[in-house]
C-alpha positions as CSV (number, residue, x, y, z in Angstrom):
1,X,122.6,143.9,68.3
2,X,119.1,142.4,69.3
3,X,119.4,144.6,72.5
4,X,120.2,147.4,71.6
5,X,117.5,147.6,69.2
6,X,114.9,146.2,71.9
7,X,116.6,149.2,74.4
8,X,115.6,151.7,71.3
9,X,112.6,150.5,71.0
10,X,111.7,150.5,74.6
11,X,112.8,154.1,74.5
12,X,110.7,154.9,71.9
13,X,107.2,153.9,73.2
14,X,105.0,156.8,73.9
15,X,104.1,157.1,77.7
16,X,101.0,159.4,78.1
17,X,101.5,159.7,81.9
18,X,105.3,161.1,81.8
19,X,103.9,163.8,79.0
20,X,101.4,164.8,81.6
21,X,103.9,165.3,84.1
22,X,105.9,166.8,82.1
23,X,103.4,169.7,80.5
24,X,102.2,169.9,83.9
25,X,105.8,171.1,85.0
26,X,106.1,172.8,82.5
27,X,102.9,175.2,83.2
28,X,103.8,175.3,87.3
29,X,107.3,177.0,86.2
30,X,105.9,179.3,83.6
31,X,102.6,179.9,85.8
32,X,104.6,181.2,88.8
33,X,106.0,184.0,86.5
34,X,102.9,185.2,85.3
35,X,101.1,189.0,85.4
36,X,98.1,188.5,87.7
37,X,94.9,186.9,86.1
38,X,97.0,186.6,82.7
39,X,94.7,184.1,81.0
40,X,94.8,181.9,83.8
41,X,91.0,181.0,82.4
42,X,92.4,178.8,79.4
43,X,95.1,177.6,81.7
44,X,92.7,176.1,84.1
45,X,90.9,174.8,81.2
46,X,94.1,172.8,79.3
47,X,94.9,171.7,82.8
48,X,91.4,170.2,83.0
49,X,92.2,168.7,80.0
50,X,95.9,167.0,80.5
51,X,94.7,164.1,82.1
52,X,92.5,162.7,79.0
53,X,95.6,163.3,76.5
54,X,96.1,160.3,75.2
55,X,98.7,160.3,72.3
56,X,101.4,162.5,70.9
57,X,99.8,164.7,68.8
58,X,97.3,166.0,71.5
59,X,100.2,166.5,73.8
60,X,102.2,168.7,71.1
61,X,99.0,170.5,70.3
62,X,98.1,171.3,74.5
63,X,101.8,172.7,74.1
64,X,101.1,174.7,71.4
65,X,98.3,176.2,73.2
66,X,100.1,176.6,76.2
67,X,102.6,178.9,74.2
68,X,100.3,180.7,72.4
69,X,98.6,181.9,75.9
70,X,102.1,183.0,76.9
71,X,103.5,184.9,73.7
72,X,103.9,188.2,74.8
73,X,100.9,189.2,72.4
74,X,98.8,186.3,73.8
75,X,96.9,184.0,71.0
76,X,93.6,183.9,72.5
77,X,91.9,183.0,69.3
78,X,94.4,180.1,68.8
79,X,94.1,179.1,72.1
80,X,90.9,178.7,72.5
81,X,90.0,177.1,69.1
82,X,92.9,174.1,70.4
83,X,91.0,174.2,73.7
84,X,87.5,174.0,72.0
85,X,88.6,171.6,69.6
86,X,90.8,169.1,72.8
87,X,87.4,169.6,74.5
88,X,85.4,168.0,71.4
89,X,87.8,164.9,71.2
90,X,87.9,164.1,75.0
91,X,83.7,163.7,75.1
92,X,84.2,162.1,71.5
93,X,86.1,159.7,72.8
94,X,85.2,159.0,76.2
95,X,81.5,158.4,75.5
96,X,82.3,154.7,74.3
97,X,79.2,153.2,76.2
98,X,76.9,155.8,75.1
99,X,77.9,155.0,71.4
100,X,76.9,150.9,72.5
101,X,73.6,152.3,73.7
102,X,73.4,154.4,70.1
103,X,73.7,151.1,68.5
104,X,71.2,149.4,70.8
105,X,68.8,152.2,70.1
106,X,69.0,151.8,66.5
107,X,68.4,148.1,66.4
108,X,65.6,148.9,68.7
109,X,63.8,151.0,66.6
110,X,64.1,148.5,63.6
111,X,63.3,145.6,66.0
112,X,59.6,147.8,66.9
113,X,58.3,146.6,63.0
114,X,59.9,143.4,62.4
115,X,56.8,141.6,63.1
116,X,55.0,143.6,60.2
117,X,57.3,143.3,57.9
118,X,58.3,139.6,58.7
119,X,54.0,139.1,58.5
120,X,54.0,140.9,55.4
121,X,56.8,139.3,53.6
122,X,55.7,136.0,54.7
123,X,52.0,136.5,54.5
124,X,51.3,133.5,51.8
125,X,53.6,131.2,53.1
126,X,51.6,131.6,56.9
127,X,48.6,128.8,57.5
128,X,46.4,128.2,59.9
129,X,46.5,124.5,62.0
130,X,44.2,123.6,64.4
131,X,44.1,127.3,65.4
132,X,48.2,127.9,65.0
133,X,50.0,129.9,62.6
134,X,52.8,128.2,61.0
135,X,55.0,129.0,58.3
136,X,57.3,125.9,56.7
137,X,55.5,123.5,59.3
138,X,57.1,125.7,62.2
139,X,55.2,127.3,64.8
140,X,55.2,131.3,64.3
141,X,54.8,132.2,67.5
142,X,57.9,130.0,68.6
143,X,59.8,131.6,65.7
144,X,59.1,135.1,66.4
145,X,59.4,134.3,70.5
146,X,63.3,132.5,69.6
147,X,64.1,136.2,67.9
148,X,63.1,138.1,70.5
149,X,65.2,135.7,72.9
150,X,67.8,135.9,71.0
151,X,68.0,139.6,70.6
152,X,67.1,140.0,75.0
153,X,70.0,138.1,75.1
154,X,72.5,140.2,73.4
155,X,71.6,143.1,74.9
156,X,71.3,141.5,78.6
157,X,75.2,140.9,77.8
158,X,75.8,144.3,76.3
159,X,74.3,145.9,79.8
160,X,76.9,143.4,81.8
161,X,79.8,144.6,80.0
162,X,78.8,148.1,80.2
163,X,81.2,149.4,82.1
164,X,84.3,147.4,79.9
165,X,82.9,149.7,77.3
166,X,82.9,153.0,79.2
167,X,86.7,151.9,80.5
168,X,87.7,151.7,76.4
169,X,88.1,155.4,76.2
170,X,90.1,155.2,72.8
171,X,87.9,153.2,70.6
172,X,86.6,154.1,67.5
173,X,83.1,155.3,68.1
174,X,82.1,153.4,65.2
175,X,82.9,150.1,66.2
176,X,81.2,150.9,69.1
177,X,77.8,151.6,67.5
178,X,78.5,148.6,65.1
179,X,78.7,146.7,68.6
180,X,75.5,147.9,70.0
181,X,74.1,147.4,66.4
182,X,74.9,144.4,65.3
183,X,74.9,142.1,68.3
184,X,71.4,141.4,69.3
185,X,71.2,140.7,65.4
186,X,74.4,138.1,65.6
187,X,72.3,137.0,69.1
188,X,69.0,136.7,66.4
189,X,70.4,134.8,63.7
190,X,72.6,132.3,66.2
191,X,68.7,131.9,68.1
192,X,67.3,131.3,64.4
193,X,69.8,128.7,63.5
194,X,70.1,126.7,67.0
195,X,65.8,126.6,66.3
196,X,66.5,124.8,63.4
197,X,69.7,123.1,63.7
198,X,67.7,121.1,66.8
199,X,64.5,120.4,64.9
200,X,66.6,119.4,61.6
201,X,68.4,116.5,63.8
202,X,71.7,118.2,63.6
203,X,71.9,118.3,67.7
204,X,71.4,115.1,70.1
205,X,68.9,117.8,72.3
206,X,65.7,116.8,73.4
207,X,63.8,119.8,73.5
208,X,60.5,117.9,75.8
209,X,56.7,117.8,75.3
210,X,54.6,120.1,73.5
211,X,54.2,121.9,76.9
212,X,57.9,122.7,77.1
213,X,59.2,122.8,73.8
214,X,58.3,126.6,73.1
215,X,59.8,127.4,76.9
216,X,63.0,125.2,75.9
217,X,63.5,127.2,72.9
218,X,63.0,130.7,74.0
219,X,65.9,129.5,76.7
220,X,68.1,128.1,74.2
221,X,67.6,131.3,71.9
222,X,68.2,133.3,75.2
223,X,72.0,131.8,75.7
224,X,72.7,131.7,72.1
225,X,72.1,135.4,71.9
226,X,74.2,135.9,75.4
227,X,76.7,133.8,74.8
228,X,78.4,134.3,71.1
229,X,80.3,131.1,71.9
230,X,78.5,129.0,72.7
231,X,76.1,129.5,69.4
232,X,79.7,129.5,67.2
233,X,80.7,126.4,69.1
234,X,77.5,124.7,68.0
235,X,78.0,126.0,64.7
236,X,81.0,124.7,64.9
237,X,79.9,121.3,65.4
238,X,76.8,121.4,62.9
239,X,79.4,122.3,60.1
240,X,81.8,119.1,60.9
241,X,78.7,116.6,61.1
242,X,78.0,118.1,57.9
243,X,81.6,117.7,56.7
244,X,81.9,114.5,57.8
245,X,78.3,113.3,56.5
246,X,79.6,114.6,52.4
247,X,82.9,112.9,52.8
248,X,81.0,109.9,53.7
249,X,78.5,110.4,51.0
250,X,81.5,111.4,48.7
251,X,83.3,107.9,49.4
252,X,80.4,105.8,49.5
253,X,79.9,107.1,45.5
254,X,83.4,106.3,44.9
255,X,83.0,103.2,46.3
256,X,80.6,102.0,44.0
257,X,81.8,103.8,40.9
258,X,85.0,101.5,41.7
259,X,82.9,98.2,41.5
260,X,81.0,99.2,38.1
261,X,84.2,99.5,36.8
């Protein structure tokens, strides 16, 4: 019984590449047949556009269009709206990189006055030490620096996988701008938190002198915000020495609320 389902199955599964074939046989022995120049204009065009069909629906709507051209009172108007309208999906959908980029842009332009507003948010927590800024007994300059490292980053990793992006010719344009969007700010906040997960103790790092520490950092924030693993693998980590440090806590209390009694 399992097989035969599994054969039904199997026979089910759309297979964009034998509807190809078989609209494109179905236009070479209907084409041959054809008065002279008989709207061989939107032909050409639907076969331009076989090759980026990509589900059923297109496929039974490029038929449709392909009857409507050969009705004995032709369709143009029909015709050519399905065309126009095919036309619109295929560079919808095959533009996935250019919707990363979108995102990137975006997250550019509100990267251009983060420094203004962080300055402006910030402005009476910011003091002057021996000639530094510093906000919460943190240099500012390293803080900003570890954003910007963090976001350089994630978009050096977006630009390597540029191409898996452009090769995803199906995928919600959306999600693709949410991509491009949102990671140099996941590559921000994992820079923010390694910054302060080393100088809170959390991580066995030694992040050198004064003369390296900023360099250290900016590296650090650099890899968090290229590498999304490795800054939820340290997160990882942070969150079970944390775990581990309230159950000790927690049993240490219990401890001694045993003895009192």
């Amino acid at each position: 019984m399992s097989e035969e389902t599994n054969i039904e199955t199997n026979a089910s599964v759309f297979d964009a590449s034998e509807e190809a074939t078989a609209l494109l046989q179905k236009i070479k022995e209907k084409i041959s047949s054809l008065p002279k120049e008989k709207n061989f204009k939107e032909i050409s065009t639907l076969i331009d556009l076989i090759p980026n069909l990509k589900n059923k629906v297109q496929f039974e709507t490029a038929n449709v269009a392909f009857d409507a051209l050969l009705s004995e009172t032709p369709k143009l108007a029909l015709a050519n709206e399905i065309l126009k309208n095919l036309k619109k999906e295929r560079i919808y959908k095959n533009s996935s990189a250019v919707w990363v980029l979108l995102g990137l842009l975006i997250v550019s332009v509100f990267a251009i006055g983060f420094k203004h507003f962080f300055h402006s948010i910030f402005v009476e927590e910011i003091n002057v030490v021996n000639g530094v800024k510093m906000i919460f007994d943190l240099n500012v300059s390293l803080f900003l620096n570890v954003i910007i490292f963090g976001a350089i980053g994630s978009v050096v990793s977006i630009m390597i996988r540029i191409t898996e992006f452009h090769q995803e010719r199906n995928a919600d344009p959306l999600i693709q701008v949410c991509s491009g969007l949102f990671k140099p700010i996941i590559g921000m906040a994992f820079a923010v938190f390694l910054l302060f997960a080393t100088k809170a103790k959390f991580l066995p790092i030694d992040a050198g002198g004064p003369g390296q520490e900023e360099f250290f950092f900016m590296s650090l924030a650099f890899l968090a915000g290229f590498s999304e693993r490795l800054g939820t693998d340290i997160a990882n980590k942070v969150e079970s020495k944390v775990a581990g440090s309230i159950d000790s806590d927690s049993s240490s209390n219990d401890a001694v609320k045993g003895k009192g009694k």
